[in-house]
C-alpha positions as CSV (number, residue, x, y, z in Angstrom):
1,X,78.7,0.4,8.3
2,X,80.1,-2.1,6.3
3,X,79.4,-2.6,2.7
4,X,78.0,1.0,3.0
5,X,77.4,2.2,-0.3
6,X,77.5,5.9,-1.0
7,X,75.7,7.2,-4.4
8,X,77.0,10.3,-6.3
9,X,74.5,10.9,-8.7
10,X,75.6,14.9,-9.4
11,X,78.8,13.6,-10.9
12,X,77.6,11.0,-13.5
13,X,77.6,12.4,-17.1
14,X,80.6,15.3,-16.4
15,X,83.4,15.7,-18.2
16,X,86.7,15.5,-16.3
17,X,89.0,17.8,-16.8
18,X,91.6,17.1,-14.7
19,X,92.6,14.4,-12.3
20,X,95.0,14.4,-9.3
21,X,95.8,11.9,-6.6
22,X,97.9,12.8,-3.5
23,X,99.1,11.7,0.3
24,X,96.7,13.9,2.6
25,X,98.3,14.9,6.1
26,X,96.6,12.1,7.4
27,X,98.2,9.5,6.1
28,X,95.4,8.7,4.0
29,X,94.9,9.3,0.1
30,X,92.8,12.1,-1.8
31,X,91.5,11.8,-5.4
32,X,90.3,15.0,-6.7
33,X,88.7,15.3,-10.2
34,X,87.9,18.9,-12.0
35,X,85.2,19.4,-14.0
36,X,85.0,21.2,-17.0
37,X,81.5,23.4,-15.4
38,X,84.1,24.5,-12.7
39,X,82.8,22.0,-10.5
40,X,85.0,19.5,-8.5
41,X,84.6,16.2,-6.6
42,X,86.9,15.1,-3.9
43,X,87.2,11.9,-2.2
44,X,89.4,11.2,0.9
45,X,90.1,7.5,2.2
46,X,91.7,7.5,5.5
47,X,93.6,5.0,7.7
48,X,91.4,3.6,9.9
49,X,92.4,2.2,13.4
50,X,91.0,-1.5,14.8
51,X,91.3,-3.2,18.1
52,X,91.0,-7.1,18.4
53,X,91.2,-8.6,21.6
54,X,90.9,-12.5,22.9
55,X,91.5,-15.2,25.9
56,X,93.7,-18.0,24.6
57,X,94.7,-20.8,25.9
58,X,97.7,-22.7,24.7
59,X,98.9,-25.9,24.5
60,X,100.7,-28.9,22.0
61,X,101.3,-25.7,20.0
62,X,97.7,-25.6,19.3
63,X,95.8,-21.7,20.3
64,X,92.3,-21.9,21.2
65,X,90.2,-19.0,21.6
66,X,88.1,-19.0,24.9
67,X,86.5,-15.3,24.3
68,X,86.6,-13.2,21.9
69,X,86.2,-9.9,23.1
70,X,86.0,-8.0,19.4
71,X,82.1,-9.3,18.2
């Protein structure tokens, strides 16, 4: 899903009437634009949660990854 691109072609050409960001319960952000046809568009962003994990081995202060469990 990276670099996923999603196209909104209904909003282009509207006029805005009104524009409000906010905190959404989920710890993420909202933007919210009116239209002046009574229509509105709403994007949410939310946190999202990643997991990493690796066998190291250490030694002279040096960290070399022996498996990386994440790819």
């Amino acid at each position: 899903m990276a670099n996923q691109m999603i196209e909104c072609p209904e909003v282009a050409g509207k006029t805005v009437e009104r524009l409000r960001l906010a905190d959404n319960d989920l710890g993420g952000q909202e933007l919210h634009l009116e239209f002046i046809d009574g229509t509105a568009f709403s994007l949410i962003i939310e946190p999202k949660t990643t997991r990493q994990a690796r066998l190291v081995a250490q030694s002279d202060g040096t960290i070399q990854t022996l498996r990386n469990y994440s790819e």
